[in-house]
C-alpha positions as CSV (number, residue, x, y, z in Angstrom):
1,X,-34.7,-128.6,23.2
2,X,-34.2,-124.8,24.0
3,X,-36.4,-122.8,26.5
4,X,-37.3,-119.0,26.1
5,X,-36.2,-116.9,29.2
6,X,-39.1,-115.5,31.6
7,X,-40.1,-111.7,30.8
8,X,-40.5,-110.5,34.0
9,X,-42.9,-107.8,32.7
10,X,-45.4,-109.8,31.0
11,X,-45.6,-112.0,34.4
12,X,-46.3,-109.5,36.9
13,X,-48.5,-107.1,34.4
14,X,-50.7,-110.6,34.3
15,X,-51.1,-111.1,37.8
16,X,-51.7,-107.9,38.8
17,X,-54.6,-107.6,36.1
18,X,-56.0,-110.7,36.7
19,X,-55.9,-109.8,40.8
20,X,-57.8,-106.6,40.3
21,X,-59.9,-107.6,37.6
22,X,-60.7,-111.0,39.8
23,X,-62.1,-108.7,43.2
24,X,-63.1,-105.6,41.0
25,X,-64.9,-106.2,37.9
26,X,-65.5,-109.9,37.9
27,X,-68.5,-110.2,40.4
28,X,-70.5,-107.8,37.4
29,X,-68.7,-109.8,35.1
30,X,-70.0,-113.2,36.1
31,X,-73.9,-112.2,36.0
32,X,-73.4,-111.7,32.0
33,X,-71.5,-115.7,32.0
34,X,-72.9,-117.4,34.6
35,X,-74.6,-120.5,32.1
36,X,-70.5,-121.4,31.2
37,X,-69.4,-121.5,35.1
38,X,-69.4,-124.7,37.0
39,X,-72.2,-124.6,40.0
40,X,-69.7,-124.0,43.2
41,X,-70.4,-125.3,46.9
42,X,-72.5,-122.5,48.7
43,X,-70.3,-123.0,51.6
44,X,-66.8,-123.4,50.5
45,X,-66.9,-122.5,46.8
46,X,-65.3,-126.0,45.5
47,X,-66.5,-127.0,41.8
48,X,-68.9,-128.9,41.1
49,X,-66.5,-130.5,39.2
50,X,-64.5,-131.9,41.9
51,X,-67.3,-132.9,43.9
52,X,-71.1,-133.3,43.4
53,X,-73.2,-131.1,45.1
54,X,-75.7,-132.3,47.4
55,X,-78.5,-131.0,49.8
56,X,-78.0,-127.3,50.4
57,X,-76.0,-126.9,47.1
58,X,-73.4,-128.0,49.6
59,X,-70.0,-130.2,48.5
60,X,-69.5,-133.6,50.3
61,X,-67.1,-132.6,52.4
62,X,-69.1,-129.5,53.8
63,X,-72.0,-132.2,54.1
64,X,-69.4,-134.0,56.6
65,X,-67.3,-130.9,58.3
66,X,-69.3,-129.2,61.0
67,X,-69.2,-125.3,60.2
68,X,-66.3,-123.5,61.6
69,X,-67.9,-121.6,64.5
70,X,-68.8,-125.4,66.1
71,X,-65.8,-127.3,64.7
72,X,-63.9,-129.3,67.6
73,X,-60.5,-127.1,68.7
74,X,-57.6,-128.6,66.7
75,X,-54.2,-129.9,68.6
76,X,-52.2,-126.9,69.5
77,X,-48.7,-127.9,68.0
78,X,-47.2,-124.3,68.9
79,X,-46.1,-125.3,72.5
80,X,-44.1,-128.5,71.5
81,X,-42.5,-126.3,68.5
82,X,-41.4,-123.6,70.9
83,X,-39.8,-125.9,73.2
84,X,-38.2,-127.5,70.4
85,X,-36.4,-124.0,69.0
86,X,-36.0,-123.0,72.1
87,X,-33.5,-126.0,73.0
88,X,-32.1,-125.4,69.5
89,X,-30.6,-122.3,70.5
90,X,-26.8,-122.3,69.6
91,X,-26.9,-126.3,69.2
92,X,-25.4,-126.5,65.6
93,X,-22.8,-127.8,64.8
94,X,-21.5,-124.8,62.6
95,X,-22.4,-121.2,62.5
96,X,-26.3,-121.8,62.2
97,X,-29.0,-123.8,64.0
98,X,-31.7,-123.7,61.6
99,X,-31.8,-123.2,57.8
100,X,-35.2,-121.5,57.2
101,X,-36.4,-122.0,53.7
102,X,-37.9,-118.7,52.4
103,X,-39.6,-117.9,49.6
104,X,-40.6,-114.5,49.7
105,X,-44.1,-115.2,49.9
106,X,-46.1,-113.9,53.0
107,X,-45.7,-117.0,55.0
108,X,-41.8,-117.6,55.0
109,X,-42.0,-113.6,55.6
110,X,-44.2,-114.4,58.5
111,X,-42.1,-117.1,59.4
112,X,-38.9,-115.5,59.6
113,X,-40.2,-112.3,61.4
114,X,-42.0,-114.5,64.0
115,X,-39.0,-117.3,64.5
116,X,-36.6,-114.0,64.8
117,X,-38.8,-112.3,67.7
118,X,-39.6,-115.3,69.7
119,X,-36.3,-117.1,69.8
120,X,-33.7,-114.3,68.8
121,X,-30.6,-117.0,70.1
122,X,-31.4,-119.0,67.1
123,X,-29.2,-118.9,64.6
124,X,-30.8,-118.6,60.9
125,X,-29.5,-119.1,57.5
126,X,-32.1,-117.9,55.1
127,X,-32.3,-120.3,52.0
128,X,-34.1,-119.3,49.2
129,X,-34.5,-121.5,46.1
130,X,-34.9,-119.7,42.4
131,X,-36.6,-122.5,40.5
132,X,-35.5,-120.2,37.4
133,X,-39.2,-119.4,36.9
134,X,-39.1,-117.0,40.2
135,X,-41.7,-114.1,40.2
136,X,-39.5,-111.0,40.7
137,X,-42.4,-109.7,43.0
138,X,-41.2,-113.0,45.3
139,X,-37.5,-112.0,44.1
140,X,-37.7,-108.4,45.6
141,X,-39.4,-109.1,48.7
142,X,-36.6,-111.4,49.3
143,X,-34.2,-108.7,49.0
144,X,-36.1,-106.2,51.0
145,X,-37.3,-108.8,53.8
146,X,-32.9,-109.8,54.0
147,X,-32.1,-106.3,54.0
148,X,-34.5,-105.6,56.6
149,X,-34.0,-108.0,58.8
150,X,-30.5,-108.1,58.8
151,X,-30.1,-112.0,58.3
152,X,-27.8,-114.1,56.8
153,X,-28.5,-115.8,53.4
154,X,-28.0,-118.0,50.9
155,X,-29.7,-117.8,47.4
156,X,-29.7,-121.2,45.1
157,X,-30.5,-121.8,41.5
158,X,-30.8,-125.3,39.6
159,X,-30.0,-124.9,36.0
160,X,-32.8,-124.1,33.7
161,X,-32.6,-127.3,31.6
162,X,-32.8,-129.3,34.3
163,X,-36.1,-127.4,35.9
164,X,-37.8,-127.3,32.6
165,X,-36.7,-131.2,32.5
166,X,-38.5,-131.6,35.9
167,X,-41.7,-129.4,35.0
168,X,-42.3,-130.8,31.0
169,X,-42.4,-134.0,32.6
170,X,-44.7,-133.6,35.4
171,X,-47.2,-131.5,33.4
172,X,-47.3,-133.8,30.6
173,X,-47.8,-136.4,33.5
174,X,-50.7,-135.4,35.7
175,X,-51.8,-137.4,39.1
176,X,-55.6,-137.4,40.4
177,X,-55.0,-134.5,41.9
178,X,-53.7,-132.6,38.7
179,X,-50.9,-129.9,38.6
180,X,-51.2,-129.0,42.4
181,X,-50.4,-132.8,43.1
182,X,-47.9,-133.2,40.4
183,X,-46.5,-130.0,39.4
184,X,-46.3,-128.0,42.9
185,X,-45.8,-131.3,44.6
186,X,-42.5,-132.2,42.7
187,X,-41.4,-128.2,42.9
188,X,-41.7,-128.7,46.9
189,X,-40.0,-131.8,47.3
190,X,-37.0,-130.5,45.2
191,X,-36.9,-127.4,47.5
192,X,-37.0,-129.4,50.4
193,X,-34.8,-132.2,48.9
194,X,-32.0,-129.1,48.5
195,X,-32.7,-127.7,52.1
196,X,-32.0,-131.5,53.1
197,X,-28.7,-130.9,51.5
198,X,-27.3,-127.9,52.4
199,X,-28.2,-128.8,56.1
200,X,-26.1,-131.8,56.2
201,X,-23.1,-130.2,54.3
202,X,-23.4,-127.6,57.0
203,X,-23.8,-129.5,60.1
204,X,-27.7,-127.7,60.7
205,X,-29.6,-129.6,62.6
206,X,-33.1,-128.3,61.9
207,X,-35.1,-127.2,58.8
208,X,-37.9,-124.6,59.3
209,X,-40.3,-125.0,56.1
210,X,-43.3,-122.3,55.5
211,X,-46.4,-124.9,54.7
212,X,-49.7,-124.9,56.0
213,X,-51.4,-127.4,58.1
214,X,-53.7,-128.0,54.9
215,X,-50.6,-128.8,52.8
216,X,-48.5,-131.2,55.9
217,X,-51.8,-133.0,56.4
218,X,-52.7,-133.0,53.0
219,X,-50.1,-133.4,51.0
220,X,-47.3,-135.0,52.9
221,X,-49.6,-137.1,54.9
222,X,-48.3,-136.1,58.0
223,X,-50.0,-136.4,61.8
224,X,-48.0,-133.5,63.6
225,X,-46.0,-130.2,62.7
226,X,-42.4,-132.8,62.2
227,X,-41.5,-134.9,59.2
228,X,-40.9,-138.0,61.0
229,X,-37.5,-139.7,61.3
230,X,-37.3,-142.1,59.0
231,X,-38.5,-140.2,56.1
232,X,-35.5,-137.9,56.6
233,X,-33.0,-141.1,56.4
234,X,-34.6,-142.6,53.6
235,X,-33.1,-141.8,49.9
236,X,-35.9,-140.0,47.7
237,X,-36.7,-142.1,44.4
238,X,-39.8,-141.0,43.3
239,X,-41.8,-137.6,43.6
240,X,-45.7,-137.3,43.2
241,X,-45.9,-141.3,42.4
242,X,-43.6,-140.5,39.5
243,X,-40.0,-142.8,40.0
244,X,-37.0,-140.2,39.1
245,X,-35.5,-142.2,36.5
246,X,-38.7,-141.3,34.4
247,X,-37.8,-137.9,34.8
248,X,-34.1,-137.4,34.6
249,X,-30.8,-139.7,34.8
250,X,-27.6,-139.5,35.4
251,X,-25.9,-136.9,37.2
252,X,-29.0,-135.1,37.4
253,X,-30.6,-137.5,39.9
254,X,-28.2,-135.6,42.1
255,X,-30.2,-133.0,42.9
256,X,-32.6,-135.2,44.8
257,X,-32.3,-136.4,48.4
258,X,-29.7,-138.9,49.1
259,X,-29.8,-139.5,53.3
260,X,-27.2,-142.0,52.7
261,X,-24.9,-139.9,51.5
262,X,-24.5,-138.5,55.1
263,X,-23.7,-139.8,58.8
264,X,-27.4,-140.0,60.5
265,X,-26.2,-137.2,62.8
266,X,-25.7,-134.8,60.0
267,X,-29.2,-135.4,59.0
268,X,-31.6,-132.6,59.8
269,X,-34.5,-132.3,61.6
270,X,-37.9,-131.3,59.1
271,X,-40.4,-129.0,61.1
272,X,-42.8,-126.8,59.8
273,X,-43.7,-124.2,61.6
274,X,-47.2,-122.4,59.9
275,X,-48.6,-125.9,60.3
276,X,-48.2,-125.5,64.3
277,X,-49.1,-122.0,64.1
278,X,-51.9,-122.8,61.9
279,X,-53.1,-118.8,61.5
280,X,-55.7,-117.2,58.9
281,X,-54.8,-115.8,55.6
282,X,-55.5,-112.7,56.8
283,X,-54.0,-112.9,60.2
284,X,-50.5,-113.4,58.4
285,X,-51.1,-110.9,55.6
286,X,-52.1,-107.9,58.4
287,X,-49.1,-109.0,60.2
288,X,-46.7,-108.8,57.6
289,X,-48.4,-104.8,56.6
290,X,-48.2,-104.0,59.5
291,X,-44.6,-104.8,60.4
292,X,-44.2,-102.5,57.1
293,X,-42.1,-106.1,55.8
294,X,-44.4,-106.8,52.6
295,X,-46.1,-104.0,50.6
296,X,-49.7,-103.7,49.8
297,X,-50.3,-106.3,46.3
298,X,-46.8,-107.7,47.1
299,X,-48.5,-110.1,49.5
300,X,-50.8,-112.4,47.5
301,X,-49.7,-115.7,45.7
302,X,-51.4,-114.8,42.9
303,X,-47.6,-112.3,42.1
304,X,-45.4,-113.9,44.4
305,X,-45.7,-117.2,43.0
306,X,-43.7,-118.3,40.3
307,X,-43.9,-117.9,36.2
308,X,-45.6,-121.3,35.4
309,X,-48.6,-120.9,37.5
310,X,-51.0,-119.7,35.3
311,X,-50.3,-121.9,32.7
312,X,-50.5,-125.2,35.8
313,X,-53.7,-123.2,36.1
314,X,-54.9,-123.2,32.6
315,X,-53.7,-126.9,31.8
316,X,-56.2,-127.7,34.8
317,X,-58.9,-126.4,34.0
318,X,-58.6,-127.6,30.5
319,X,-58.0,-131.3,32.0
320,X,-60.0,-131.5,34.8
321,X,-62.5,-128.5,34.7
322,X,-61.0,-126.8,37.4
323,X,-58.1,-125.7,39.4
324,X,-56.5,-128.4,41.2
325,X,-55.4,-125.6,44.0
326,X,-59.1,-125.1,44.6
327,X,-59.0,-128.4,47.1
328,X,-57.0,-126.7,49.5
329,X,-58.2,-123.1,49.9
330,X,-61.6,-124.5,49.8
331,X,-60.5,-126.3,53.2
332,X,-59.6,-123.2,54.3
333,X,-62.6,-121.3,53.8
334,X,-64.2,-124.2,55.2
335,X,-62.4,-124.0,58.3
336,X,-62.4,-120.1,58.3
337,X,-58.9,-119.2,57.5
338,X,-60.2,-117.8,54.3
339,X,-62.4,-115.0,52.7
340,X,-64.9,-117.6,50.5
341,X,-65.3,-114.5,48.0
342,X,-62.1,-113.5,47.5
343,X,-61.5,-117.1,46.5
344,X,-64.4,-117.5,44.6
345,X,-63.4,-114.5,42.2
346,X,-60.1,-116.2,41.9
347,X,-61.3,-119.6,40.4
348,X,-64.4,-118.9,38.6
349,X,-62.4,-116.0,37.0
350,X,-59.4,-118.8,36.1
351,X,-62.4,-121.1,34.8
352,X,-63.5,-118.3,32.3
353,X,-60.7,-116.9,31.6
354,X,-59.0,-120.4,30.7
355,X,-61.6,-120.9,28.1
356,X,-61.2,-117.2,26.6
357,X,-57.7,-116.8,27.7
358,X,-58.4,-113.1,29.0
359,X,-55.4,-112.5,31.4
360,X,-53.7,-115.7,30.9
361,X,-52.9,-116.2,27.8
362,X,-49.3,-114.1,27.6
363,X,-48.2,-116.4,30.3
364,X,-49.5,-119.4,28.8
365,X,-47.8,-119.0,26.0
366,X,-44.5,-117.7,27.6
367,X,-44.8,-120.7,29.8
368,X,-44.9,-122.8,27.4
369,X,-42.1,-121.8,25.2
370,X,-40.2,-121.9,28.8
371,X,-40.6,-125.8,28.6
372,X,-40.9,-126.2,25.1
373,X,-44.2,-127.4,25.1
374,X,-47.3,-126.8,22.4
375,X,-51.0,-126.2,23.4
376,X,-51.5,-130.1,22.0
377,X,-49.0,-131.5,24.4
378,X,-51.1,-130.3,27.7
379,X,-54.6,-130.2,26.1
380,X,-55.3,-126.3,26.1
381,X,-57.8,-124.8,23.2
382,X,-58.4,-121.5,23.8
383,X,-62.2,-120.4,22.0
384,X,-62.1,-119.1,19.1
């Protein structure tokens, strides 16, 4: 099965049209379509369509969380991470002492900036993953942000066939939790499954990962700002609850983590740093303006993500009635680390627009002639 190439074009013209059109035009827009939109938490802004809404127009888990002005104080991780890469200082075991996975995004700008200023005797490697459906806004931030700061780094690439392989797969396989849980998850674990690598081939003892708190709590079911031990010694056979072997053999299965293919000692330590931090969107996106690291429209995910998001997107809404990313920047807004309206605009605008296919549809259909999919295999019907 062939796969047409990305047109670098057509992705970022969509974004950036959908963006504007999402926080510009779309709040008059809604008032003429607002009979075909889901009913969204007055808090949060979570579909309906996830979860009922209750007293106060309110989701469940609103109905449970306090709001964020009286929400308990959450455990301050920061001063166990900076006593951690502060006793990592010039403790590898080669020429670095931490391999910082970065994506070009605002947080793994954030991250490097941050990790670079605090503890400058740390030695970083850079490693940045190409997926072979990178955004080139994500691509040249890389460059600039490298350029910039003056670090070393390392740029991988897994072969085409075998990412399409990886995504067809997952998106013709959906979990619960749709193509966040599925799609994303997978995409994560391989990047994080390479990092594992590299780290051991080069005697690195830690790994410095850009999630959030909501996405380490959340989707790797972890208590603290470290992946614990024996998750980094175990051998990976499934991702998102799917075993590998359904999605590739052979030689491919090489790509995945294999502890036991290395000493224990070579073995890397996982932390993730934004969880400890735990900042606002807009705390990190100021930061990295005003530092004059990320330009103004180069910062959102929305164009730094990469080329099969809209269509994860579409296939969502299509299968479930919304966007399965909606879960975790609606616990954001919930806990105030994110504007409720910008967010709003975002997913009702993906909810139209996924019906119409207004915006989306060039990447759609890109996206799937990428994996050599049809609009039958994933469930999308654009109206008429």
């Amino acid at each position: 099965m062939t796969t047409a190439t990305p047109d670098a074009r057509t992705i970022v013209r969509s974004a950036r049209a959908f963006e504007f059109y999402a926080q510009q035009v779309w709040p008059w827009h809604r008032r003429l379509v607002r009979s075909k939109l889901a009913p969204r938490c007055a808090r949060c802004a979570l579909s309906s369509r996830r979860e009922p809404l209750g007293a106060g127009g309110l989701c469940g888990p609103c109905q449970a969380a306090p709001v964020a002005a009286a929400a308990p104080p959450r455990a301050d991780w920061s001063p166990a991470l900076h006593t951690l890469l502060a006793a990592h200082q010039g403790r590898g075991g080669g020429a670095h002492d931490a391999l910082l996975l970065f994506s070009g995004g605002k947080d793994s700008v954030y991250m490097l900036r941050r990790i670079r200023d605090e503890h400058p005797g740390l030695r970083v490697l850079a490693l940045s993953i190409d997926n072979t459906f990178m955004s080139p806004i994500a691509r040249e931030n890389i460059d600039r942000m490298v350029a910039r700061m003056d670090v070393d780094h390392l740029m991988l690439r897994h072969s085409r066939a075998f990412m399409a392989q990886v995504f067809r797969h997952c998106l013709t396989h959906l979990n619960a939790d749709g193509g966040y849980g599925t799609v994303d998850f997978s995409d994560g674990e391989l990047i994080l499954d390479t990092a594992r690598r590299v780290a051991a081939e080069q005697a690195i003892p830690l790994i410095l990962c850009g999630y959030s708190r909501y996405q380490v709590e959340n989707g790797l079911q972890l208590p603290g700002f470290e992946s614990p031990r024996t998750r980094e010694l175990s051998d990976r056979v499934e991702t998102a609850g799917i075993p590998l072997t359904d999605i590739v053999t052979g030689d491919a299965l090489r790509h995945w983590w294999r502890a036991s293919d290395f000493p224990a000692e070579r073995v890397a330590r996982m932390l993730f740093p934004m969880a400890a931090w735990d900042l606002e969107e807009d705390q990190v996106r100021a930061a990295v303006r005003a530092w004059g690291l990320v330009r103004g429209g180069y910062d959102s995910p929305i164009v730094t993500n990469h080329a099969l998001i809209p269509l994860i997107g579409v296939v969502d809404v299509h299968q479930l009635g919304y966007s399965s990313f909606e879960v975790e920047f609606c616990r954001m807004i919930r806990e105030g680390k994110a504007d409720r309206q910008h967010w709003q605009n975002v997913f009702e605008l993906l909810e139209y627009t996924s019906r119409t296919g207004m915006f989306v549809r060039p990447p759609v259909e890109q996206g799937l002639a990428m994996l050599g999919l049809t609009h039958a295999d994933v469930g999308i019907r654009f109206d008429r």
